[in-house]
Phi, psi and omega in degrees: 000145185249162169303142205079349178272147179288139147228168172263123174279153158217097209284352159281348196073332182269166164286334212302296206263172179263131177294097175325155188262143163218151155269132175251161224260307170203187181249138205263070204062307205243148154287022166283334182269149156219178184246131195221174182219096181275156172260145132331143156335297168312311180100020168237007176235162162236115171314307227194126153268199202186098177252148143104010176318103173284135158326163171299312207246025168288120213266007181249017206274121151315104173338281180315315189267346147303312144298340172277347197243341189099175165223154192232151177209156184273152168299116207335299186334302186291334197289320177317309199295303171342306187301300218291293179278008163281313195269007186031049156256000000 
């Protein structure tokens, strides 16, 4: 993920809640971590910022600080786009 691409924050770290649209702002020491600017649901407000943010399915993500900090996965769109240019369909 690059600075500026839309992701789903999950502020629990789980799937369990419904995910927030976030922006990311920068990369956080590693490019496993980002830094976000999370949204209300609605997309009109700004909740919260976020440094040190991890995928959802990263198996090195600590449990505690995954709940305390969230988790991110990319949004269907982008994974759509990914496909189309990696497979040129």
């Amino acid at each position: 993920m690059d600075v500026g691409d839309w992701i789903l924050y999950w502020i629990t770290g789980s799937r369990v809640d419904y995910p927030c649209p976030a922006l990311v702002t920068g990369k956080h020491g590693s490019s496993r971590s980002l830094d976000i600017t999370v949204f209300a649901k609605d997309g009109r407000h700004v909740l919260k910022t976020e440094n040190g943010v991890r995928h959802i399915d990263d198996p090195d993500y600590p449990v505690p600080q995954r709940k305390e900090v969230g988790a991110w996965e990319p949004t269907k769109t982008f994974l759509r786009n990914l496909d189309l240019v990696s497979h040129g369909d």
